[in-house]
Structure formats: C-alpha cells, structure tokens
C-alpha positions as CSV (number, residue, x, y, z in Angstrom):
1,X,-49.5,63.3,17.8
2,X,-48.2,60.1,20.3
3,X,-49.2,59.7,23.6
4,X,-45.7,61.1,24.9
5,X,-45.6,64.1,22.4
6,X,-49.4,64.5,24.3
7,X,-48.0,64.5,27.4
8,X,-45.3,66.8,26.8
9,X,-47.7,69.0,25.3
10,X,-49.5,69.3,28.5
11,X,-46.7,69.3,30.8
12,X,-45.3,72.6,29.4
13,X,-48.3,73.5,28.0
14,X,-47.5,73.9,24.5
15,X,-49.0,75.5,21.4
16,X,-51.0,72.4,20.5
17,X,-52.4,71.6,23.8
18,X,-55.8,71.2,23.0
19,X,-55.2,68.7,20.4
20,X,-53.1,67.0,23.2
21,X,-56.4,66.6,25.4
22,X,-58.0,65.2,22.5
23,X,-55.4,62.7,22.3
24,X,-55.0,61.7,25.6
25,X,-59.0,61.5,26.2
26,X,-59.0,59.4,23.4
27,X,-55.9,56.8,24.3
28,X,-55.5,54.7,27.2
29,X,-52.7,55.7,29.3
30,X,-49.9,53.9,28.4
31,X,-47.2,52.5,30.4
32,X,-44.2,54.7,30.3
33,X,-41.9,56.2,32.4
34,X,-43.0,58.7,34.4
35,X,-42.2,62.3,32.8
36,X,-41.4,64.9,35.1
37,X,-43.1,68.4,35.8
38,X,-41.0,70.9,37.3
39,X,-41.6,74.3,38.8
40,X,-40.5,75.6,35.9
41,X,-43.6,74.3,34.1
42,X,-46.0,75.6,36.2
43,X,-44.5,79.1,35.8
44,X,-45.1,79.0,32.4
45,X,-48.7,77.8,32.9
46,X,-49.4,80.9,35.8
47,X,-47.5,83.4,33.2
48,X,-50.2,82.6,30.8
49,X,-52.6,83.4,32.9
50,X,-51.3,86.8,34.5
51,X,-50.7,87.7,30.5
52,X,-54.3,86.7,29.9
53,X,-53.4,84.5,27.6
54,X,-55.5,81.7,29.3
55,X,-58.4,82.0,31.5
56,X,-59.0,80.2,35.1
57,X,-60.8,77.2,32.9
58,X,-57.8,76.6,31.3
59,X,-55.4,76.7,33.7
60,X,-57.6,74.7,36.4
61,X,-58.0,72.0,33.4
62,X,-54.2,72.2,32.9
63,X,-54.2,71.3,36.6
64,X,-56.6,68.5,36.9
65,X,-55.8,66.4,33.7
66,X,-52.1,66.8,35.1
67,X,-53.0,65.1,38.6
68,X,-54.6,62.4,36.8
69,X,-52.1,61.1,34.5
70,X,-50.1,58.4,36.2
71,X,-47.6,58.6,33.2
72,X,-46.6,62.1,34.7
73,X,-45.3,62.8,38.2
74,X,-46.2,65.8,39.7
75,X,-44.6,65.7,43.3
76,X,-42.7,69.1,42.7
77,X,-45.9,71.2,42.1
78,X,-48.6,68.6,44.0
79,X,-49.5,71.2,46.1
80,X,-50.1,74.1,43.9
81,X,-51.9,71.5,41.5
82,X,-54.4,70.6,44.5
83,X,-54.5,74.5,45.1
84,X,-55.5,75.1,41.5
85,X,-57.6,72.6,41.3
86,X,-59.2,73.3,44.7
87,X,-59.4,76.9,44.3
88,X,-62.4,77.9,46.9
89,X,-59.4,77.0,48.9
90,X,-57.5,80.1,48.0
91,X,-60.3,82.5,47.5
92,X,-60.8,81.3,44.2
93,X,-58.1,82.0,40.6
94,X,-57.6,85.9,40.2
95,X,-54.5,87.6,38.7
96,X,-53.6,88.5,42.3
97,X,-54.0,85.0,43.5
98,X,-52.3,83.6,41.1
99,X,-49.6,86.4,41.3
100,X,-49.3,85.2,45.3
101,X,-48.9,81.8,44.0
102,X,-46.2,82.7,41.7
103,X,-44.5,84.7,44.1
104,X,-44.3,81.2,46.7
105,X,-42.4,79.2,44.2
106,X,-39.0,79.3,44.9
C-alpha cells in the first residue's frame, strides 16, 4: 500500500485501515496535495460506530491520526474531530452522543 492509497484508506475509513496505520506510522509524510475529508466521511466513520461495527477506540484513533496528517485537510469536520478527540468535552463517545453528533451534520 502507497502513502496516498494510506491516506485514503483512513479518510473514508476503508476495509484495510489498519494496515493503513501501519503504513503511515511507518512513512514519513510525504509532500502531496492536500486530500480532502468531507462530511460525508465522517458519517461513514459515526455509522460504524452506531452499527457497532467499531468501538470508541477506533473511532477516537480515526480522529486523531486524521488531525495530524498535514497531507489531509480536515476544515469541514475540524470541529467534530476536536469533539471526538476531546470527548470529556461531550460527556464522553456513547451511541447517543454520537447519534447527537450525527444528527448536527447538515
């Protein structure tokens, strides 16, 4: 797996995403363009988790490795990231907090 098939793994947090922390904990960032993250993205990342398909770990990791790759810009969802990744903030992650969330993004 590339760096940018990493990234995109993590931005819509695909299938192989563990294997894509793997790869981008072992790779220096590289320069690229800036991929996006849309709203769209971080639906599919709070659906996992109201399906229990991925725990609070998971989905507060997804969070924080995406505010710490410069190669990704994450203005559209910067403040549900810090929410999720500063969840004593919003009473902590629970399927009805996250459900709240989910319900804000328009």
């Amino acid at each position: 797996m590339t760096y940018e098939q990493a990234l995109n793994q993590l931005i819509t947090y695909g299938t192989d995403i563990n294997n894509a922390y793997r790869v981008l904990a072992q790779q220096t960032q590289q320069q690229i363009l800036p991929l996006k993250v849309y709203k769209q993205h971080l639906k599919h990342a709070l659906n996992l988790y109201i399906s229990a398909q991925i725990d609070d770990d998971d989905l507060t990791l997804w969070a924080t490795v995406l505010i710490n790759q410069t190669a990704i810009d994450t203005n559209e969802i910067d403040d549900f990231l810090f929410a999720l990744t500063n969840d004593d903030m919003m009473g902590g992650i629970s399927p009805a907090s996250i459900k709240k969330m989910y319900s804000l993004i328009k």
